[in-house]
N, C-alpha and C positions, 0 to 999 in steps of 0.2 A: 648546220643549224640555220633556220630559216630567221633573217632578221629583218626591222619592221620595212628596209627599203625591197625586199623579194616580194616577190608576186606568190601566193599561195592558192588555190584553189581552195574555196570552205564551201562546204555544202549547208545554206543556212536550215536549209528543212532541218538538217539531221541535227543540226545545234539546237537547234527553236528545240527539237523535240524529246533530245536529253538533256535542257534545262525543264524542260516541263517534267520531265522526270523527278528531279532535284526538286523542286517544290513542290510537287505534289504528295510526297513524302511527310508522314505526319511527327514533324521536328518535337511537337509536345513529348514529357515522358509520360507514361502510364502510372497511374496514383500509386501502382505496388513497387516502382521501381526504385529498389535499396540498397542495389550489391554491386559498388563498381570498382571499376579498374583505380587506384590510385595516382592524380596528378602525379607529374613527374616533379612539379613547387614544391609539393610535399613531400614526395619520398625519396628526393636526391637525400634530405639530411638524414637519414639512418634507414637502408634498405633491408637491413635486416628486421626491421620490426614493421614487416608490412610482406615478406617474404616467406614461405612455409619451410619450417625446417625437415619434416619427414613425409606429412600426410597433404595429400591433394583434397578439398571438399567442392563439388559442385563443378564445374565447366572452366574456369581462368587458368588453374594450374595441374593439367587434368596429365595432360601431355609433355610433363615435366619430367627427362629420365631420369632425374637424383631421387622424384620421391618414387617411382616404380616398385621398390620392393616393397612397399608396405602396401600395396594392394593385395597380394597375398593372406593378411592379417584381418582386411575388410573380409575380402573373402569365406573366412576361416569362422570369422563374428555373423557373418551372416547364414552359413552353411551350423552352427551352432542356435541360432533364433531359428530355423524354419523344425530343426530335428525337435529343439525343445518344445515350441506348438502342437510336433506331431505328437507327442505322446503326454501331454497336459491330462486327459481323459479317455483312457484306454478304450471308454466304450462306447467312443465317437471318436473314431479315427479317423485323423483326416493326413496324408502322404504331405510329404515333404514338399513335391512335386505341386501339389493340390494350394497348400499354403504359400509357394512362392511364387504360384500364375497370380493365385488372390491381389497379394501384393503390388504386382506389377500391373493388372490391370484398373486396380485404386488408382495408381499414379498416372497411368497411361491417358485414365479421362481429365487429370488435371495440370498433364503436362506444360499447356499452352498458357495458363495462368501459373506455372512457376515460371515461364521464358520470360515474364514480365517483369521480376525482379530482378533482373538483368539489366544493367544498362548499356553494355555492351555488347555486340554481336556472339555468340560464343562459339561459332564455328567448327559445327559439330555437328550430323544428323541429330535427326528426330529419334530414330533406335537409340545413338549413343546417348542421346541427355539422358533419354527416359531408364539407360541401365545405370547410367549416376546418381538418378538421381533413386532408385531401387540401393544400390549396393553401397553409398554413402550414407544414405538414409539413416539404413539397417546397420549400420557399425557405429553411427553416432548414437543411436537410441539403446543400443545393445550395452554401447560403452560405460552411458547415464546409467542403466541399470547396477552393471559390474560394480560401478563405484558403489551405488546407495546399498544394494545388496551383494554382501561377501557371498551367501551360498552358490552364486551363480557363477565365480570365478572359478576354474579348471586347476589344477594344481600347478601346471606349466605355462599360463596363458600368458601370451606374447608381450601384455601393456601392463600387466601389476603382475611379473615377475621380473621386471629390468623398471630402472625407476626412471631411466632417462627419457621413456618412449610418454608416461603421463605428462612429463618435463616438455616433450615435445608436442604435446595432445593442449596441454594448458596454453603453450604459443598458438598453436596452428587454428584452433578451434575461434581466437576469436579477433582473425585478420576479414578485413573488407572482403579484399578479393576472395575469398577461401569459406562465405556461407552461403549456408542453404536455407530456404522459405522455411520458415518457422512451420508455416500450415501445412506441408510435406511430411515436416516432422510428426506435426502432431495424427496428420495419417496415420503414419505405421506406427505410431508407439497405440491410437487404441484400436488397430487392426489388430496388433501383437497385445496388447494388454492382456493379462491371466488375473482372475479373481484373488488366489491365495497370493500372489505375489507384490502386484503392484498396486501398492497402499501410499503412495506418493504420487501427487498431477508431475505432467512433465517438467514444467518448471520449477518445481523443488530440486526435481534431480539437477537440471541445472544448476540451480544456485549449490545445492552437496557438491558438485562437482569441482566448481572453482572456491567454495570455498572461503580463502580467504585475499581473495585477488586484490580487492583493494581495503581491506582493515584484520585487524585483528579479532575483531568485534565483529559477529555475523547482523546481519540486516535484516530486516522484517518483508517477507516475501509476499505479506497478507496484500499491499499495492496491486502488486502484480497481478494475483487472484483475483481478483476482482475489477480489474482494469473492463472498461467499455471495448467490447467486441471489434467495431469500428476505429480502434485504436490499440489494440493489440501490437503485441511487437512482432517486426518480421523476419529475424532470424536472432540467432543467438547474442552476436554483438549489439544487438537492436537490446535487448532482454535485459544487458548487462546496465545500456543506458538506463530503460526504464527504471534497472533497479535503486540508481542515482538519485533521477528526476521524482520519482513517483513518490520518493520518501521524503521530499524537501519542501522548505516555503519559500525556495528562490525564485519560482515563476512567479509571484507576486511582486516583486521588488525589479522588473525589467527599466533600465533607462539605456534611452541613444547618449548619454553626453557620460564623457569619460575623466576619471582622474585615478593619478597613480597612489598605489597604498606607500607608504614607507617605508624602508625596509624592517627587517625584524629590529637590528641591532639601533637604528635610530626611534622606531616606538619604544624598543627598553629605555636607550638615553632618554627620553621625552617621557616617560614613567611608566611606561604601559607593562601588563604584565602577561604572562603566557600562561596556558593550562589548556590542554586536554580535555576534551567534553565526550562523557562518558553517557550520557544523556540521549544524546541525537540520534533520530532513526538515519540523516542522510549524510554521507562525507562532506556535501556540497555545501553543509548550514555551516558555516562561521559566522559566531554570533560575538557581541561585542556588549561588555555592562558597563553602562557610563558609572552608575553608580562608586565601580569600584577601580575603574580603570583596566577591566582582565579581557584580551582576547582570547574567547574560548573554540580552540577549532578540534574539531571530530579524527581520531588519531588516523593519519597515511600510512601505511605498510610500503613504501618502495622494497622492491625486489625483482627478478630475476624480470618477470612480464609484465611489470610496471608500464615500460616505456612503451610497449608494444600494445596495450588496452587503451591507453591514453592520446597514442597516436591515432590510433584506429578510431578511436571515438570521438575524436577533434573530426578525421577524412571525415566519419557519419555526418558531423554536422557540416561539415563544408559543404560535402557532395549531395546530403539528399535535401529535396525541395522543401521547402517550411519546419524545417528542424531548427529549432531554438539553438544557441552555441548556450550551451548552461554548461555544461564540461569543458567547453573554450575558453570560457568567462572562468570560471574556476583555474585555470592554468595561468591565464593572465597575472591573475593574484597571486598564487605560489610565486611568479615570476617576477611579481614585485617586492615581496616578503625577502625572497632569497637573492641575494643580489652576489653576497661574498660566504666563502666556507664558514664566515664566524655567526650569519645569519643562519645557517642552516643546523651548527652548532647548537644556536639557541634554541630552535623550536626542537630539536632532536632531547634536548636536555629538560626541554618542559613536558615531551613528551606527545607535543603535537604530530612527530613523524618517526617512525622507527624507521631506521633505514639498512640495509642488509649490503650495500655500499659503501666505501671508502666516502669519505667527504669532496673530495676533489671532483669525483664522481659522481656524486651527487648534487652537489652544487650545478654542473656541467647540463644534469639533464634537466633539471628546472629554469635553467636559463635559455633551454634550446627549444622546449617541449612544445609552444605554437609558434614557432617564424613562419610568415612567408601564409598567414592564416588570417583573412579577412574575419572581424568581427564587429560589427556594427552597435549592438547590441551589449549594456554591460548591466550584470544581476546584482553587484556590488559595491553598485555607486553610493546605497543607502549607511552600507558599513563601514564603506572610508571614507563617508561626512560624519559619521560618528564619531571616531577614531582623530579623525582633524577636528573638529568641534572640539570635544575632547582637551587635546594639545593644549588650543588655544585658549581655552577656559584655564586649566591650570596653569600656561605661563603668563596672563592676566594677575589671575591671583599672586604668581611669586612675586611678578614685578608689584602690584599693591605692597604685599608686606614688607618688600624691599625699600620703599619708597617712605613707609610708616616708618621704617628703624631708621632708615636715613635723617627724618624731620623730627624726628621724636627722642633720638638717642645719640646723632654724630652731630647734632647742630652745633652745640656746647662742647671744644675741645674739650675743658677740663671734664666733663663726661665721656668725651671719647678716649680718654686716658685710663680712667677711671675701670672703661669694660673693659679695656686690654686689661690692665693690670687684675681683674677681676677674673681675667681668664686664665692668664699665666698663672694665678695662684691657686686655681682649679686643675689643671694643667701640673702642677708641683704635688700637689695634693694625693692626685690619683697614682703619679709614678712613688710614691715612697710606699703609701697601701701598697702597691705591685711589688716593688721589694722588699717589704717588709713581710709579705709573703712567701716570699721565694725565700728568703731568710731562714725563715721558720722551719717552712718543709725540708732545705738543707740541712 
């Protein structure tokens, strides 16, 4: 190895002229670009929930041999959507053959603006994207269907006749690395659309699909409907955010300056009270009535893909450009609510969080769920000034009345004798009633 006392020959032409390479290269990303690789800051703490357990979607994990056999399955889902096409209307036949050039050459002219949503190279021909981005397509759109409508499932069909492969459809479906352009999608679902059938936009079938990913309680999908073209979402994980943000009023409430909430178990000591809001169209609204002193928060479903939508949804907001952390900001809070198992205790008991987890467990992932996660940005500064206002209001008052009994009642021993003895005789009073009951009933 040449070190700085050797003499080396450099040809500066050729340097001058591959660094003008290296800059002349356009470093900006492209406005669609939403789908990337996950920092290694982020997914050192739990690989699994950012890794596809059976199904590859899109270019990242294309070339992975663990998910290989479930290509077959794509296969099968798509070779099932072209035959069904074919015979829709007997007396416009159109071949199998016929309906899967259609398809492919839809996508073919809009290959080049799905590579955009890419932020990384995907390392692949132009043939090969363009057959992923055909053959994934068509088994993701095929799948939505399956679910919303039973008649179209087969009686042996490979994903609802084994329960673990939906198990693994509900993780896979909605990792960073692992989507696909929404507007791909929405290609082929109304290239394939049929009149009697599909009486659902495709985002319903999404939201049928997952369900109840993050509550009990389904959420109003009317947002999404009607969301501004220009803002549309761009793949499914994108979708799941919107369905978050788009139902909330925490994009009003944005502040840079930050403070920590209290734990659960010290807002109880401090009098606060918990409940369940049964109300809310968004998870994200935690709302707070000074009136009464109740934090009301929108019930969690943690489970099985908890960790893995919320991970993924934090990377969205990290990695794509101008994306608010409103789901980061929410994690934040949980993360300060829940500090020990008796905090998580308490919201599980008021009903703020089911959890399908051990407590140990559960505690564990709320305390891990953004490390290592820049957020500048915080939505909740307005409700843990309420909540500390709050505090401080009523421990003002105690100390007041404490200070009136003091001046008004202990100034005078011989009255301060007086309300002891007043008390013990109250005190004496109650335990003989108590047994004079138990008496009885014996």
């Amino acid at each position: 190895m040449a070190g700085y006392g050797d003499h080396e020959a450099i040809d500066v032409e050729d340097l001058i002229r591959d660094l003008q390479r290296k800059v002349s290269v356009e470093m900006a990303m492209p406005s669609r670009c939403s789908i990337f690789k996950i920092p290694t800051i982020l997914s050192r703490h739990n690989q699994n929930a950012f890794s596809p357990n059976a199904f590859s979607f899109g270019p990242f994990h294309h070339d992975k041999h663990a998910l290989k056999p479930t290509e077959k399955i794509k296969s099968k889902y798509l070779l099932g959507l072209i035959s069904r096409l074919s015979h829709i209307d007997p007396s416009n036949h159109i071949s199998p053959d016929t309906t899967l050039r259609n398809l492919t050459e839809a996508l073919r002219d809009v290959q080049e603006q799905a590579l955009e949503y890419y932020a990384e190279p995907i390392g692949m021909s132009e043939y090969k994207f363009l057959e992923i981005l055909v053959l994934d397509g068509c088994f993701i759109i095929e799948l939505l269907r399956k679910k919303s409508y039973l008649n179209l499932r087969e009686e042996n069909d490979p994903i609802f006749s084994m329960s673990c492969m939906l198990q693994f459809l509900h993780h896979d479906l909605i990792l960073l690395e692992n989507q696909m352009p929404w507007f791909v999608l929405e290609i082929l679902f109304d290239l394939t659309k049929t009149t009697p059938l599909d009486t659902k936009p495709l985002v319903e079938l999404v939201i049928d699909f997952f369900g109840t990913i993050f509550s009990t309680t389904p959420m109003s999908i009317q947002p999404l409907l009607s969301l501004n073209p220009n803002h549309a979402s761009k793949h499914i994980l994108d979708l799941l955010r919107n369905l978050l943000v788009s139902n909330s009023n925490k994009r009003k409430q944005k502040s840079l300056a930050w403070k920590p909430m209290l734990s659960a178990e010290q807002l109880k000591d401090s009098g606060i009270q918990f409940r369940k809001d049964l109300a809310s169209e968004s998870l994200l609204d935690i709302k707070f009535c000074k009136n009464k002193g109740i934090l009301s928060i929108p019930t969690l479903l943690v489970q099985e893909t908890t960790e893995t939508v919320f991970r993924n949804l934090i990377s969205l907001e990290q990695c794509c450009p101008n994306y608010e952390p409103i789901v980061t900001s929410y994690a934040v809070l949980l993360d300060n609510l829940i500090n020990t198992n008796t905090d998580l205790q308490i919201l599980i008991k008021s009903g703020a969080i089911i959890s399908w987890l051990n407590v140990e467990d559960g505690t564990r992932f709320f305390n891990r769920l953004y490390l290592d996660t820049y957020v500048k940005e915080n939505y909740y500064l307005q409700l843990t000034n309420e909540v500390d206002n709050y505090i401080y209001c009523q421990r003002r008052l105690l100390n007041r009345y404490r200070r009136v009994l003091v001046r008004d009642y202990f100034k005078n021993p011989w009255l301060n004798i007086s309300v002891n003895a007043a008390f013990i005789v109250l005190v004496l009073i109650l335990l003989h009633t108590v047994f004079t009951i138990i008496n009885i009933k014996g």
